[in-house]
C-alpha positions as CSV (number, residue, x, y, z in Angstrom):
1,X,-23.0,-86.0,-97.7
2,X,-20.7,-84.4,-99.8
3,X,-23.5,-82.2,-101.4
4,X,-24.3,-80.8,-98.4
5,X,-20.9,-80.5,-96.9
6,X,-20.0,-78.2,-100.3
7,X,-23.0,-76.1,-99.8
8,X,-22.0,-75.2,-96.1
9,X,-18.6,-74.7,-97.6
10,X,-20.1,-72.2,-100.0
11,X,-22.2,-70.1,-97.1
12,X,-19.1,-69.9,-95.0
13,X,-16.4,-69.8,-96.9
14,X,-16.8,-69.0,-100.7
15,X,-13.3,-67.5,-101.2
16,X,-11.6,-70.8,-100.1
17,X,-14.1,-72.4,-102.6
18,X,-13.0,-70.6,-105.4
19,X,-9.2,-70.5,-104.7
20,X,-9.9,-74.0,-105.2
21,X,-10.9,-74.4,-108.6
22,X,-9.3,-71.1,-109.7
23,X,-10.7,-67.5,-110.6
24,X,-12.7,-67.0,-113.5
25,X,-12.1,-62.7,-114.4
26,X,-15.0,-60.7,-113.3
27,X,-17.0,-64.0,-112.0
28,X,-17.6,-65.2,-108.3
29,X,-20.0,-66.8,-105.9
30,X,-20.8,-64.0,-104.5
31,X,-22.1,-62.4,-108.1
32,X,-24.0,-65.2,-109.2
33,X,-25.7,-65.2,-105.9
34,X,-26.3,-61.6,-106.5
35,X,-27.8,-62.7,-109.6
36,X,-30.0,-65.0,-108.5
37,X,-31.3,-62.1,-106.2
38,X,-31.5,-59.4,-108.8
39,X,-33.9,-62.0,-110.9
40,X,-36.2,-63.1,-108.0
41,X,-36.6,-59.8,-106.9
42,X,-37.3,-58.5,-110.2
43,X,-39.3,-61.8,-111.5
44,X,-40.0,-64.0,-108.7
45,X,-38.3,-67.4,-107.9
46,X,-40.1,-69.0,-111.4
47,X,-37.4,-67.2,-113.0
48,X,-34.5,-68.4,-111.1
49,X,-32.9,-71.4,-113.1
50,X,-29.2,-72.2,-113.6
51,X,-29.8,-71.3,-117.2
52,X,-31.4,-68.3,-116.4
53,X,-28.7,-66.8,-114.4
54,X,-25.9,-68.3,-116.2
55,X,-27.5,-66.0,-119.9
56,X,-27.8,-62.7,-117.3
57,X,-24.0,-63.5,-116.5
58,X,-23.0,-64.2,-119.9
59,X,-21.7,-67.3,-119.4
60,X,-22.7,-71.0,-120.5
61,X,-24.4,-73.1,-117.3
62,X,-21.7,-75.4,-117.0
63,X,-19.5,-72.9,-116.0
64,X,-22.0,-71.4,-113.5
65,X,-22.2,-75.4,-112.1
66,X,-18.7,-74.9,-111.2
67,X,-19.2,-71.9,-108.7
68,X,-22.5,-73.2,-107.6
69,X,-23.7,-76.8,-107.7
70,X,-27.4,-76.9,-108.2
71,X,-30.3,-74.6,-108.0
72,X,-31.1,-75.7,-104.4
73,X,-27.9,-74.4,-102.9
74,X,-27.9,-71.1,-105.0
75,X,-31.5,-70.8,-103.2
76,X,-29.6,-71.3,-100.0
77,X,-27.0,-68.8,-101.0
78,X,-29.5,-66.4,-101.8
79,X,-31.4,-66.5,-98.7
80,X,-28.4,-66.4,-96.3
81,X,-27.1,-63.5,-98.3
82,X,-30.3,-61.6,-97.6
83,X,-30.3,-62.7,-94.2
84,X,-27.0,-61.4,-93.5
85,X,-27.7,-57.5,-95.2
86,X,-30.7,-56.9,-92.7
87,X,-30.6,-53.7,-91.0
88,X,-30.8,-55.3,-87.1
89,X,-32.1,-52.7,-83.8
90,X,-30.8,-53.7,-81.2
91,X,-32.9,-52.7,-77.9
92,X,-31.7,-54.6,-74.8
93,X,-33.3,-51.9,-72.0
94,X,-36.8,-51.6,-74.1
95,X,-39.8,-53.4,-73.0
96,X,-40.5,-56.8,-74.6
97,X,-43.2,-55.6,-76.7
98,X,-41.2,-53.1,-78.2
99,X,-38.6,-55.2,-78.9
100,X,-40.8,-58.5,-80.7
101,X,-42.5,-55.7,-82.8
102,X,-39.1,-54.1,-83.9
103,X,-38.5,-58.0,-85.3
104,X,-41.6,-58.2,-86.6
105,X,-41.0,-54.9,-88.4
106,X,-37.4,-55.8,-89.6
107,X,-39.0,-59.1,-91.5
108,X,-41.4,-57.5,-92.7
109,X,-39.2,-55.2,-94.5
110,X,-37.0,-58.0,-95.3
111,X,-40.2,-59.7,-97.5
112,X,-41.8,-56.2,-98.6
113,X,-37.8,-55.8,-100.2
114,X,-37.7,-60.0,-100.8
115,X,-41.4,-61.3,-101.4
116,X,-39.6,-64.4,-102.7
117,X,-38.1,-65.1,-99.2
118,X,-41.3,-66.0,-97.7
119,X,-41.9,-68.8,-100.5
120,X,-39.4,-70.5,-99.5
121,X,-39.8,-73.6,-96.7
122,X,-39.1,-73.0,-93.3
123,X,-38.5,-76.5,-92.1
124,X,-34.7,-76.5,-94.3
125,X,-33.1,-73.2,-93.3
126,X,-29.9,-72.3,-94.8
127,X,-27.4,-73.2,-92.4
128,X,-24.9,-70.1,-93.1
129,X,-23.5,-67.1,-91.1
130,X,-26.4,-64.7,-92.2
131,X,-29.4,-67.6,-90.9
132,X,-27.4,-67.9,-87.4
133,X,-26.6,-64.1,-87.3
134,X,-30.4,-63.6,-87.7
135,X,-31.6,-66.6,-85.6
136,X,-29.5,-64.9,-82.7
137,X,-30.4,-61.6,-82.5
138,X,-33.9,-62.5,-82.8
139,X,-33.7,-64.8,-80.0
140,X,-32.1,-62.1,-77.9
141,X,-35.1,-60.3,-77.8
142,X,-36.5,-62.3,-75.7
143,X,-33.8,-62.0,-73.0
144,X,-36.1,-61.5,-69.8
145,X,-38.9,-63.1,-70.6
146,X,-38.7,-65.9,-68.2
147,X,-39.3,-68.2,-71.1
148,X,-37.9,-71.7,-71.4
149,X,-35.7,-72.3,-74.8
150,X,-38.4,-73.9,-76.6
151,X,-40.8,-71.5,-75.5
152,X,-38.6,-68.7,-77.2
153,X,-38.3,-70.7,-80.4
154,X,-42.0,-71.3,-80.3
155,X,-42.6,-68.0,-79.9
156,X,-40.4,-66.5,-82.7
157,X,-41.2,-69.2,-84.8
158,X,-45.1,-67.8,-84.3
159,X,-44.4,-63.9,-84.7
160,X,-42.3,-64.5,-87.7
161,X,-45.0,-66.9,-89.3
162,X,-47.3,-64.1,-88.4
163,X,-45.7,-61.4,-90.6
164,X,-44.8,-64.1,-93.6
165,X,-48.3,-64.8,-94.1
166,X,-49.4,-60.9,-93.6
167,X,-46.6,-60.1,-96.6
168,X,-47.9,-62.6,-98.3
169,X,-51.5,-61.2,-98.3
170,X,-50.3,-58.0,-99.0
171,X,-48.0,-59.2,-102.1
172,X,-51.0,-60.9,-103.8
173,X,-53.5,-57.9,-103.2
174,X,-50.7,-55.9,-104.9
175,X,-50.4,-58.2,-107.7
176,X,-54.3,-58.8,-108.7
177,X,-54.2,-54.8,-108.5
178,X,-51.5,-54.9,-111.1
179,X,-52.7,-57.7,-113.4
180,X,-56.3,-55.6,-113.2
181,X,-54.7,-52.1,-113.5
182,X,-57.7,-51.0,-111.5
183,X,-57.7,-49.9,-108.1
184,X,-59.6,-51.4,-105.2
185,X,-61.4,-47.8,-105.3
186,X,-62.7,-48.1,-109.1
187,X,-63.2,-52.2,-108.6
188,X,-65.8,-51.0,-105.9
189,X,-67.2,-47.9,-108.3
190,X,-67.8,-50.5,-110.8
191,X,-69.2,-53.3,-109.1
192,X,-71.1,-51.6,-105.8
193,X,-74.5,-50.0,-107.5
194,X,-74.5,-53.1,-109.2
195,X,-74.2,-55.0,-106.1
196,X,-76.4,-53.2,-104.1
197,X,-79.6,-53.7,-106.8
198,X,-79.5,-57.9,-105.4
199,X,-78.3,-57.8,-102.6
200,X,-80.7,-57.9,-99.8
201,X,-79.6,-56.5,-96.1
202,X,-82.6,-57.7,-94.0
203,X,-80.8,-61.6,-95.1
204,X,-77.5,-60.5,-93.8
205,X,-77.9,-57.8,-91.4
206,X,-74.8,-58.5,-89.5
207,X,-72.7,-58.6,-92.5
208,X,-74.3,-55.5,-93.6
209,X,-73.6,-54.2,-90.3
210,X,-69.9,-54.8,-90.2
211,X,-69.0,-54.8,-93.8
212,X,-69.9,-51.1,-93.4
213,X,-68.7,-49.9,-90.9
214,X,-65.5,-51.8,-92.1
215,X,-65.8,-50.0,-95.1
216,X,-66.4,-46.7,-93.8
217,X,-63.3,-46.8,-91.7
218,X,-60.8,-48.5,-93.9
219,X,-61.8,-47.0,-97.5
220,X,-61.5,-50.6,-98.7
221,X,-62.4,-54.1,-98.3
222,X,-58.7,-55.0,-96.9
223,X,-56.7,-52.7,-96.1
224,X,-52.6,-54.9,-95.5
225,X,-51.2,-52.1,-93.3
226,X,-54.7,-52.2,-90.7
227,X,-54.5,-56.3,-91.2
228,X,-50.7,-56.3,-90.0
229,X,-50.8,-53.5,-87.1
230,X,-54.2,-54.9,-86.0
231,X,-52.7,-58.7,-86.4
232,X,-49.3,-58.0,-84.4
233,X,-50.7,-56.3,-81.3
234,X,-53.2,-60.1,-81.2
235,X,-50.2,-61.2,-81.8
236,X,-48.3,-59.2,-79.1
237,X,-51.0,-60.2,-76.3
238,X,-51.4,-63.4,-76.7
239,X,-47.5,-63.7,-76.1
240,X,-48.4,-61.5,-73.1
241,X,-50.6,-64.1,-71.7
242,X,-47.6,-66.2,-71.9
243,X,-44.9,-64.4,-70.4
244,X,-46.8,-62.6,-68.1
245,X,-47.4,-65.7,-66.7
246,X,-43.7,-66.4,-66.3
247,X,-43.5,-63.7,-63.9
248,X,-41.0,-62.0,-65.6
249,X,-41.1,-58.7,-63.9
250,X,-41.0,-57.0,-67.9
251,X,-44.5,-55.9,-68.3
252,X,-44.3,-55.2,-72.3
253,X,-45.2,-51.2,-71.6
């Protein structure tokens, strides 16, 4: 209990926090959060550690335990400060559509900026002004809907998990494209003539088919930005199904 009750303390009010124990020159919560930022974005969350942080700060990890307790809350910290820095649109007289797609897009951004956010579990949100700020103007686009309240959470909770694992995809296409320093163009080059002296299309005509065609239009075998656009208008309908069948008078257009 009183772990958790100086975590909330510290995502509400870090100044009273510090006051408390006393001002170390040039150090504060809200760096070593910064920090902890700086190095996952940079390095992923691997390289967050208490340690780790504390050597970038120039300082010895006890005195970083006495800003922040544990690695946990500065993970909390962390996430709530990114939370609270998104850029937010906020469209009350757009159609519903175009509203869920502008949240879509702004988390999106949020884990293209942050691809350490969407490692993090879902189920134990940090419970701090930048979570709740977030939480409630994504809620708020659904004003209209003729949803009931868990219907809205459901719903966000589904679009958001949508775009986390579509950033996700896209993160690790990017990184095997850095590890290989070859692009998906030359991989294909390299490997297609090859390729094409076993394989047989009569076996796998549909896949021949397709595959081509997909090919052909995409210039790649995945292509993140056609996998998200295509993904969020699924997405987008089957939502529609949903609300249209609240009767909500909004039709999405």
């Amino acid at each position: 209990m009183a772990e958790a009750r100086r975590t909330i303390d510290l995502l509400w009010f870090p100044e009273a926090a510090e006051r408390k124990r006393g001002r170390r020159p040039g150090l504060t919560v809200a760096r070593v959060v910064e920090t902890g930022i700086a190095l996952a974005d940079a390095e992923g969350l691997d390289a967050v550690s208490m340690r780790r942080v504390a050597s970038e700060l120039g300082v010895v990890p006890m005195t970083l335990y006495t800003y922040v307790p544990d690695k946990a809350t500065l993970l909390d910290l962390m996430l709530d400060r990114v939370y609270l820095a998104m850029p937010r649109r906020e469209l009350p007289d757009r159609p519903w559509r175009e509203r869920l797609a502008a949240i879509a897009e702004e988390n999106r951004a949020l884990v293209a900026e942050h691809p350490w956010v969407a490692g993090l579990p879902a189920s134990r949100p940090p419970l701090g002004p930048g979570l709740m700020a977030k939480y409630e103007h994504e809620l708020r686009a659904f004003d209209g809907c003729g949803l009931t309240d868990l219907e809205i959470d459901s719903s966000l909770t589904f679009l958001i998990g949508f775009v986390q694992s579509a950033a996700r995809t896209a993160a690790e296409v990017r990184a095997a494209t850095e590890r290989s320093q070859e692009t998906d163009w030359a991989w294909w080059q390299e490997r297609g003539p090859i390729f094409e002296v076993v394989f047989d299309k009569h076996a796998y005509p549909t896949a021949t088919r397709v595959g081509a065609a997909a090919g052909e239009a995409l210039g790649t075998a995945y292509d993140p930005d056609h996998a998200y656009d295509f993904g969020l208008r699924r997405v987008l309908d089957g939502l529609g199904v949903l609300i249209d069948g609240r009767g909500s008078g909004d039709p999405g257009r």
